[in-house]
NULOMI-99425 format. One record per residue (C-alpha): x, y negated, z negated. Coordinates in steps of 0.25 Angstrom, whole numbers, plus 5000, padded with zeros to 4 digits. Example, Ala and Ser with C-alpha at 12.3 -4.5 7.8 and 13.67 -1.06 7.14 Angstrom:
<sites>
504950184969
505550044971
</sites>
This chain:
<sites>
555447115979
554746995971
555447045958
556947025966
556846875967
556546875951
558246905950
558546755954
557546705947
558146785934
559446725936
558846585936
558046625923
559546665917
560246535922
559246435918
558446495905
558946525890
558246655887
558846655873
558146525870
558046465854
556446465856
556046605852
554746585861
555646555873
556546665872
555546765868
554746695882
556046725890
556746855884
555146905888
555246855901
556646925903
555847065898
554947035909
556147025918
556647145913
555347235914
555147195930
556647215934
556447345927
555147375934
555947365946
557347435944
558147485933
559147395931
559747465920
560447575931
561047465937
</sites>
């Protein structure tokens, strides 16, 4: 599944970006991103019963 191999690349995201930036323009860019994130993984199973 393509959308598996987005796990490693989301820990990558977490250990090398800021997502709480002081630019509000970033974090808004980034926290939308996460939202992005979060509607595929949700797409695909629900976590939340994990």
């Amino acid at each position: 599944y393509p959308t598996c191999s987005l796990i490693g690349q989301m820990g990558s995201f977490f250990e090398q970006v800021m997502v709480v930036d002081d630019d509000p323009a970033i974090r808004a860019n980034r926290l939308a991103l996460l939202a992005e994130f979060q509607r595929v993984f949700n797409s695909i199973a629900d976590l939340a019963r994990l």
